[in-house]
C-alpha positions as CSV (number, residue, x, y, z in Angstrom):
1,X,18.5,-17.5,10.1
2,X,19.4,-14.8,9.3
3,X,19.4,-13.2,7.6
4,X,19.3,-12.0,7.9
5,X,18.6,-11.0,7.4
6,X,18.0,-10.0,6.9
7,X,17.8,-10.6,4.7
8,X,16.5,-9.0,3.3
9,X,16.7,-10.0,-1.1
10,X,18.9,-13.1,-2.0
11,X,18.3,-17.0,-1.0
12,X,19.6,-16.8,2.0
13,X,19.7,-13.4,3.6
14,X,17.0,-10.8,3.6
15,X,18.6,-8.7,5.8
16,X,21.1,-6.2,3.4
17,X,18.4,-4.9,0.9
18,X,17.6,-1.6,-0.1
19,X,14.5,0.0,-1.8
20,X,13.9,-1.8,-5.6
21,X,10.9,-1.8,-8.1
22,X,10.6,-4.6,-10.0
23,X,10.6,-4.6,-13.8
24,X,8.4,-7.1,-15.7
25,X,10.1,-8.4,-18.6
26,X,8.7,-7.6,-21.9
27,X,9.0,-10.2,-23.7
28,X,6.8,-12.7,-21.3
29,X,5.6,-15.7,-22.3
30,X,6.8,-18.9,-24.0
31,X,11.0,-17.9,-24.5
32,X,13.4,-18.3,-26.9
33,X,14.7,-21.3,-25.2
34,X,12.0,-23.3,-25.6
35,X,13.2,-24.2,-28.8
36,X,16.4,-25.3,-27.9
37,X,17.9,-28.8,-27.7
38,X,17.1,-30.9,-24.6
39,X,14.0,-28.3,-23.6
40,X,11.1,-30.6,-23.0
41,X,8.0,-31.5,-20.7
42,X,8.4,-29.5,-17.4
43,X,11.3,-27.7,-18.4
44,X,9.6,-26.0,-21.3
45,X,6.7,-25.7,-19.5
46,X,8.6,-23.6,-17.5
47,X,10.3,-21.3,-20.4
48,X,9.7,-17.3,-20.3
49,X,8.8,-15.0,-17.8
50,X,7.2,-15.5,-14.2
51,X,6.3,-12.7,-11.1
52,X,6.5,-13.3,-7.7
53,X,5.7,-11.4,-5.0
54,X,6.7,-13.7,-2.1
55,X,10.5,-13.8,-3.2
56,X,12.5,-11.3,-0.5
57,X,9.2,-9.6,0.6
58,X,9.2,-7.6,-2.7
59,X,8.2,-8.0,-6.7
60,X,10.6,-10.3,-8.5
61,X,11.0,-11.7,-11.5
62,X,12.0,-15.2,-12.9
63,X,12.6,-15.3,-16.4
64,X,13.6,-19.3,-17.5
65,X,15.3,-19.5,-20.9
66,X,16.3,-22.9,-22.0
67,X,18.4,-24.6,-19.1
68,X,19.2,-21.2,-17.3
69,X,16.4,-19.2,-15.2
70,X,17.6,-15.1,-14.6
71,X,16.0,-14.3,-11.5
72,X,16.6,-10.5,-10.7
73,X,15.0,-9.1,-6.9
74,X,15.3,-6.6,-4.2
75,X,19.1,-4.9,-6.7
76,X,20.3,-8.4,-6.5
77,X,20.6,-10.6,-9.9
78,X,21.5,-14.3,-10.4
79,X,22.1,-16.7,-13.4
80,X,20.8,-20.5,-12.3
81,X,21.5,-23.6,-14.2
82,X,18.2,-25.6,-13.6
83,X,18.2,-29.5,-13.4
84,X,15.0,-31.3,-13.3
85,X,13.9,-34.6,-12.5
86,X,10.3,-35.2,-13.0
87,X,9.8,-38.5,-12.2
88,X,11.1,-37.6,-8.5
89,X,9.0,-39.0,-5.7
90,X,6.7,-38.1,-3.8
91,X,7.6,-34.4,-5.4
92,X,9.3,-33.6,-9.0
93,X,12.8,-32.4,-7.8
94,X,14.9,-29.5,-8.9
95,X,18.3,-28.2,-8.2
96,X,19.6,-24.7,-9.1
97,X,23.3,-24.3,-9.3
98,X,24.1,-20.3,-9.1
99,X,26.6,-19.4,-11.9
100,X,26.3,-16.0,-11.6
101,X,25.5,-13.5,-8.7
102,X,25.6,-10.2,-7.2
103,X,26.0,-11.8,-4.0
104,X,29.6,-12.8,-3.0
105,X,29.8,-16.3,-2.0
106,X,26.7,-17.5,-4.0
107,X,28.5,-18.5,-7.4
108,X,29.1,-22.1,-7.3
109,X,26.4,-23.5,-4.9
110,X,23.4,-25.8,-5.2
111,X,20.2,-25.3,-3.9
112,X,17.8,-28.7,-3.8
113,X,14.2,-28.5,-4.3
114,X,11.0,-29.3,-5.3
115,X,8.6,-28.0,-7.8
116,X,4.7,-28.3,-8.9
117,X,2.9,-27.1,-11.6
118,X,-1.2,-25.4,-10.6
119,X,-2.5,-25.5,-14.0
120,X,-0.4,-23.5,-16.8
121,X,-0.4,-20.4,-15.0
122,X,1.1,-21.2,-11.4
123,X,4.7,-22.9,-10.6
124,X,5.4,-23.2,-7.1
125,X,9.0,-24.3,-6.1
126,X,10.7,-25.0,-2.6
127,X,14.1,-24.9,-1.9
128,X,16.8,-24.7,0.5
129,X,20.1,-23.3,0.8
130,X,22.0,-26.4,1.0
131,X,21.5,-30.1,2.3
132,X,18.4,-32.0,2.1
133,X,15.7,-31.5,-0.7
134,X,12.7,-30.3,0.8
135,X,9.7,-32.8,1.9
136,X,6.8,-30.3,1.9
137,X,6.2,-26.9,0.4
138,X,6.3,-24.4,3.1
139,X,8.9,-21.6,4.2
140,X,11.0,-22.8,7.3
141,X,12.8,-20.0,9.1
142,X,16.0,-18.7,7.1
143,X,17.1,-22.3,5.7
144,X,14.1,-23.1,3.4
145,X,11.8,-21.3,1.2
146,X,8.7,-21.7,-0.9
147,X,8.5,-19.8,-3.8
148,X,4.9,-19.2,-5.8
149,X,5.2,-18.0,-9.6
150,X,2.3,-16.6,-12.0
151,X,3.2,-17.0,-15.6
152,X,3.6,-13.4,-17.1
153,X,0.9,-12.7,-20.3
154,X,2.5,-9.4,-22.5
155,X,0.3,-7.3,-21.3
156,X,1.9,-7.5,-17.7
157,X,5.0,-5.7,-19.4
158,X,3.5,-2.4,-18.4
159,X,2.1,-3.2,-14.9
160,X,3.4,-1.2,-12.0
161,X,5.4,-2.7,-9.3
162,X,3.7,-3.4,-6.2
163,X,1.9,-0.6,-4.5
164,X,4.5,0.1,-1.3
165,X,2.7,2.4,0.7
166,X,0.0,0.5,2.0
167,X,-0.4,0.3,5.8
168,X,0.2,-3.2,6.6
169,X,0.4,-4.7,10.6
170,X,4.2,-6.3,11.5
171,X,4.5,-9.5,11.2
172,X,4.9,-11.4,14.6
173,X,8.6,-11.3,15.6
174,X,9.1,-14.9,16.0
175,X,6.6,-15.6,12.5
176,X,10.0,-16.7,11.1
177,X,12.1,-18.1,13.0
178,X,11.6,-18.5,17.0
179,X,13.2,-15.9,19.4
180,X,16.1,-16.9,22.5
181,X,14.7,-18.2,25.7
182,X,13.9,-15.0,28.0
183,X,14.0,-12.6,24.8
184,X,11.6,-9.6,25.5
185,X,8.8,-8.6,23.5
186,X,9.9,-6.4,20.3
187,X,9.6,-2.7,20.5
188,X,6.7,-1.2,18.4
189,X,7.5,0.4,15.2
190,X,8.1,3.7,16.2
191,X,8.3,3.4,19.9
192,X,11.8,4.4,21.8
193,X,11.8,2.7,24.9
194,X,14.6,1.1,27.6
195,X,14.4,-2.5,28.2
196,X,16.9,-5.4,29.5
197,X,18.1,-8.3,27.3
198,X,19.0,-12.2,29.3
199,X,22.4,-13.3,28.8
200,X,22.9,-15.3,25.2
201,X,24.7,-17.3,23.6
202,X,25.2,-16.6,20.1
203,X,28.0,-17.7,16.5
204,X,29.6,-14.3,15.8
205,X,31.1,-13.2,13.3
206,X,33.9,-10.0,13.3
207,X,35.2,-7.8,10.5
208,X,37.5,-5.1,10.6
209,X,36.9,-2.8,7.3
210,X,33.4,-3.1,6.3
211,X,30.5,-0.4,5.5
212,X,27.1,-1.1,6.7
213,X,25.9,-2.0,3.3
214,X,27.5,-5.1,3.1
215,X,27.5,-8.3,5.1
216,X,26.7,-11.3,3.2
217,X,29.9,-12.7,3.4
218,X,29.5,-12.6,7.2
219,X,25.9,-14.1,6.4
220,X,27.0,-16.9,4.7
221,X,30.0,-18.1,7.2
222,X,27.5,-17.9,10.2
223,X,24.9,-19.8,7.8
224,X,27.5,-22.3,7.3
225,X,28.4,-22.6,11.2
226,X,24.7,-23.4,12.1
227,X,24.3,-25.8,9.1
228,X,27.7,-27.7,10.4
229,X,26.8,-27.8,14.0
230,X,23.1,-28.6,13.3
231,X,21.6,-25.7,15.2
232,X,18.2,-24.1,14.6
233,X,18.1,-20.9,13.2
234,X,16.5,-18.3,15.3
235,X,15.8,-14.8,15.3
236,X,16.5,-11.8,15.1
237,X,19.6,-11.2,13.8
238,X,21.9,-9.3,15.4
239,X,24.3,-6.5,13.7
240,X,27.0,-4.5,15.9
241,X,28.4,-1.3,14.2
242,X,31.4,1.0,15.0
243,X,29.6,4.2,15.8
244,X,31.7,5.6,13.3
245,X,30.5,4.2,10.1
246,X,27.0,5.0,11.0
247,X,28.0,8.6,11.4
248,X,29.7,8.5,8.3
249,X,27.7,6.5,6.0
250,X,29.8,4.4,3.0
251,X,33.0,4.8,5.4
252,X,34.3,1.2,6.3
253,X,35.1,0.1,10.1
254,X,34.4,-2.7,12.2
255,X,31.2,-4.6,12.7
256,X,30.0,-7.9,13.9
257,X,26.8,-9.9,12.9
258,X,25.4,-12.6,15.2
259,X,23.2,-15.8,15.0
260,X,21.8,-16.4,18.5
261,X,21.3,-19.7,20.5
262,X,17.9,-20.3,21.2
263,X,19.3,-21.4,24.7
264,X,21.9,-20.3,26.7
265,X,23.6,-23.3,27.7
266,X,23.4,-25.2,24.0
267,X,26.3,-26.0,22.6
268,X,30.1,-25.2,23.4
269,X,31.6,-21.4,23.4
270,X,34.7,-21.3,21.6
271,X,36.1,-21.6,18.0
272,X,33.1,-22.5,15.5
273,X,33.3,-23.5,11.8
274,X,35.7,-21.3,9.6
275,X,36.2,-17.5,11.5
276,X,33.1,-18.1,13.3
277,X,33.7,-18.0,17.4
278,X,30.5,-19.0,19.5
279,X,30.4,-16.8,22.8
280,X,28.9,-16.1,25.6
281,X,27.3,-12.6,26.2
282,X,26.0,-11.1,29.6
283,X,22.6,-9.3,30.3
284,X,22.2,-6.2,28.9
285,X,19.8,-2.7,29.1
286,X,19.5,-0.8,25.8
287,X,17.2,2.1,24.5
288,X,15.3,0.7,21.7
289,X,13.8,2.1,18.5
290,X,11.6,-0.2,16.7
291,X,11.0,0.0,13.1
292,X,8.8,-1.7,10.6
293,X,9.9,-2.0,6.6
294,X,13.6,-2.4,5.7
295,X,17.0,0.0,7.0
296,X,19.0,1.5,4.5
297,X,22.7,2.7,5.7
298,X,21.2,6.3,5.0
299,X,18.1,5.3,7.9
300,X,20.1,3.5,10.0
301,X,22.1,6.9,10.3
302,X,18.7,8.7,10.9
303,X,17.6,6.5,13.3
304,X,20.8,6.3,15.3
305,X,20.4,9.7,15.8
306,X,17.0,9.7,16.9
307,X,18.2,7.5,19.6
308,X,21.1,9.7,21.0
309,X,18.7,12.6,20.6
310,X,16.5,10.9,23.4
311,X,19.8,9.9,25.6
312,X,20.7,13.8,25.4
313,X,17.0,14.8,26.6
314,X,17.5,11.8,29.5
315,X,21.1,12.4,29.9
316,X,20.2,12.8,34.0
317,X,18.4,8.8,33.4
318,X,21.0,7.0,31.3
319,X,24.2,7.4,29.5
320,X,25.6,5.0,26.3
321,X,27.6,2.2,26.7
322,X,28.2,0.8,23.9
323,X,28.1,0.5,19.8
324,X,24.6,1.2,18.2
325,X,23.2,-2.0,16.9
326,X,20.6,-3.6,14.3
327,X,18.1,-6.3,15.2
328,X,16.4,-8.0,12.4
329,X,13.9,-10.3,13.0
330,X,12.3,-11.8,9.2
331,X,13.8,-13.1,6.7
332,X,13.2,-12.7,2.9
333,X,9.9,-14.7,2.6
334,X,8.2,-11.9,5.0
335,X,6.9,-9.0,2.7
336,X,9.3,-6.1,3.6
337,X,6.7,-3.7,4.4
338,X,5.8,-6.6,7.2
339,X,9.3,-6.8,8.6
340,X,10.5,-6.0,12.0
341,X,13.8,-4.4,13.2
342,X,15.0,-2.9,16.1
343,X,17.7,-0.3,16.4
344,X,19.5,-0.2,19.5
345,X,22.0,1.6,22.0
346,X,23.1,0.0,25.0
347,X,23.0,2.2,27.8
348,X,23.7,2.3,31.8
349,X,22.1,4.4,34.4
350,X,23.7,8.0,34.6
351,X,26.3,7.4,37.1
352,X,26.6,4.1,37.1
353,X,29.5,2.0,36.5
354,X,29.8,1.2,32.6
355,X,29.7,-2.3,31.6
């Protein structure tokens, strides 16, 4: 997906997120709205305050108060309406209608899923962005995701957010979602190296006055071009920035965000759905940075400058040619401490003709 992308820290994207510590609510347990009219069986089972760690990689928390669940993760905050239907088969079935968001573009649409109950303490839901409900419980890419909840006790009002520091290995680059035919192997975190990409295929998407912090909307109308034409998500995704607004982080300037083909010759180039355009995109050599955890505008400065340090010190190898770029390659189910990007430069041999 996407994410996606990042991704990372909303339903669909996990891409976008910056550094957040979750809060557990302090009034956990059995909520006000369990009381209310219409709150029975699952639906007050489900009432007060639940933790999750697999929700955008980082702690969350779901707080269900009579027909509405407050979900608040990774600085981003929705307002659900929850339906049930627990006499669903072969799963109980669930639909969350966002009323509220932090994320533009989320307000208004419905996300069908299915839930299960491990004893009082665990709730486990499954979702998707939009279209079919779910028929098993288990993440798929950037278009579905499985959710486990522990019921919060009081006492969890004081625990401290997930330790963040912890040396973890990077999740496998295609663990979410699988990579382009002829994609090469993703740089190691903290490696700078040059390497050529095949030509692609990818759904673009262009805007002209835009910071690096934002992105969802572009998110969303490529998630909506894949859903339409039926095409797999894949990874990573792919973020093109005018050099300029990573000099100058919080200025606004032109960038791009891609969804790739997983082949080069699937589909048709052309217009997509809404201001999506699908095009083709020729081989290209970049110098590569990878990096493990999540890119705030702030690093993604740092790091672009790590990069043109290395050009200058092999300014008799290669030469840029091209706007530095952001490849991420989880989505928000991946832990973001797991989470693999790449920050890029394309670049041609010193002397040679520019692309």
């Amino acid at each position: 997906m996407p994410t996606s992308m990042r991704c990372a820290a909303l339903f669909l994207a996990g891409l976008l997120g910056t550094g957040w510590a979750a809060t557990a609510v302090a009034t956990a347990g059995a909520g006000a709205g369990a009381d209310q009219a219409g709150v029975e069986g699952d639906l007050k089972r489900m009432q007060g305050s639940w933790a999750t760690d697999s929700f955008s990689g980082a702690p969350a928390i779901f707080r269900f108060e009579g027909t509405r669940l407050e979900v608040k993760a990774q600085e981003v905050e929705y307002t659900i309406a929850v339906t049930l239907d627990p006499t669903a088969k072969p799963e109980k079935a669930i639909d969350l209608k966002t009323e509220k968001s932090t994320i533009a573009g989320a307000v208004g649409k419905t996300s069908p899923g299915i839930y299960r109950f491990e004893g009082d303490e665990k709730l486990i839901i499954c979702f998707r962005g939009q279209g079919d409900r779910p028929k098993a419980y288990e993440t798929q890419g950037f278009e579905q995701w499985r959710v486990e909840l522990r019921r919060l006790t009081p006492g969890d009002g004081d625990r401290k957010a997930e330790e963040k520091t912890k040396a973890v290995a990077p999740a496998a680059a295609n663990s979410d979602a699988p990579l382009p035919d002829g994609w090469p192997k993703v740089t190691a975190p903290g490696v700078i190296e040059v390497k050529t990409y095949p030509k692609y295929r990818s759904a673009i998407v262009r805007e002209k006055a835009i910071s690096m912090a934002r992105g969802e909307g572009m998110f969303f109308a490529l998630f909506g071009h894949i859903t339409g034409k039926g095409v797999e998500m894949t990874a990573p995704v792919v973020m093109t920035y005018e050099p300029r607004i990573v000099e100058h982080v919080g200025e606004k300037g032109e960038a791009s965000m891609e969804f790739l083909y997983q082949h080069p010759d699937q589909g048709q180039v052309g217009p997509g759905v809404g201001k999506v355009k699908v095009e083709d995109h020729p081989a290209v050599t970049v110098v590569s940075l990878g990096v493990q955890g999540e890119i705030n505008p702030r690093q993604m400065h740092e790091l672009v400058g790590r990069l043109r340090a290395w050009l200058d010190e092999h300014r008799d190898q290669w030469v840029a040619d091209g706007p530095p770029r952001r490849l991420g390659y989880h989505g928000p189910m991946t832990p973001v401490s797991r989470r693999m990007n790449e920050v890029q430069i394309p670049v041609r041999p010193a002397g040679g003709k520019s692309s």
